[in-house]
C-alpha positions in Angstrom: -78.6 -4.8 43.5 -77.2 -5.6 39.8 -73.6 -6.0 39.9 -71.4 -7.8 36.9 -72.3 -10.6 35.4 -68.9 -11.9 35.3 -68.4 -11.3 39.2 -71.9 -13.3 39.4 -70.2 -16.6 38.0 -68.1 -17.7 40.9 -71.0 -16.9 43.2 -73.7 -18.9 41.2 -71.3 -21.9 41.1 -70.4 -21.9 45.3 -74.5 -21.6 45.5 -75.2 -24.5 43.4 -72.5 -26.6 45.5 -73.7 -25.4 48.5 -77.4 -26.0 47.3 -75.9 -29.7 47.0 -74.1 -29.9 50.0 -77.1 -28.7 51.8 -79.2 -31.5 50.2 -76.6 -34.0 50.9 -77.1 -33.0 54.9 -80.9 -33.1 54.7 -80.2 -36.9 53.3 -77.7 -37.1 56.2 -80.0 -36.2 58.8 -82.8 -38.0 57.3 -81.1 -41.3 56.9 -79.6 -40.9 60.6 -76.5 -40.3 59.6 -73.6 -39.8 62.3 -73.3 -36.5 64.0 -69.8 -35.4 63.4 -70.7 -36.2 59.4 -73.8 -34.2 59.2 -72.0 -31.0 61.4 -69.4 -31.1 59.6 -71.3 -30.9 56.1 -73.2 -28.3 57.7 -70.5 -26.1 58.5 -69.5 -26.4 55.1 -72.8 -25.2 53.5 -72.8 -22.4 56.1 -69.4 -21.3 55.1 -70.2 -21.4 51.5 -73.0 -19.1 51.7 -71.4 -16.6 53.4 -68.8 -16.5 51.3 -71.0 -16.2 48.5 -72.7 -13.7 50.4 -69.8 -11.7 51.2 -68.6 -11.8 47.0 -72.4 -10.4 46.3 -71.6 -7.5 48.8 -68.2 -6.8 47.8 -68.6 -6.8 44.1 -71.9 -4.7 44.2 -70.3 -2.1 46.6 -69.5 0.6 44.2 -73.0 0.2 42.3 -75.2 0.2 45.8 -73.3 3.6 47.1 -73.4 5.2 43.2 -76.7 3.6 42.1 -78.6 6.5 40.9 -80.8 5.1 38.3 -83.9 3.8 39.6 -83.0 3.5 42.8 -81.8 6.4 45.4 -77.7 5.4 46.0 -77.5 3.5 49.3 -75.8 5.4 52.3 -72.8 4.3 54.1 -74.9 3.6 57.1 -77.5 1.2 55.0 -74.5 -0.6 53.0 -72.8 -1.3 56.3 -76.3 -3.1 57.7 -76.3 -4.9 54.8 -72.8 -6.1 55.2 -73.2 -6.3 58.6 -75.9 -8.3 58.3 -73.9 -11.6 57.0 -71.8 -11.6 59.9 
């Protein structure tokens, strides 16, 4: 799916945060840090890549149900798997 580069921005940025949180968790659990820290830290990664997740979907909608060029234009029924498939 290629959608705007523009709309991309926002989503590469809460990746790279969430690629640090996620490192900062991994140095959590390694370093036996306290439970509620680490599932708390963890939650927050989570939450960040479904957002991002969510922003890829949305802002590629159009182009993966009009998509005509190389590819064959998703259907309704494959978009909504997609989608589905961050929940």
């Amino acid at each position: 799916m290629q959608v705007n580069e523009e709309a991309m921005k926002p989503v590469l940025n809460r990746l790279k945060r969430a690629q640090g949180q996620l490192a900062a968790v991994i140095a959590m659990v390694e370093s036996g840090g306290e439970c509620e820290q680490v599932v708390t830290q963890l939650a927050a990664v989570s939450k960040a890549l479904d957002r991002a997740g969510f922003k890829i979907v949305a802002s590629g909608m159009r182009q993966c149900l009009a998509d005509g060029a190389e590819n064959p234009p998703m259907t309704q029924d494959e978009l909504e798997k997609l989608f589905l498939a961050l929940a």
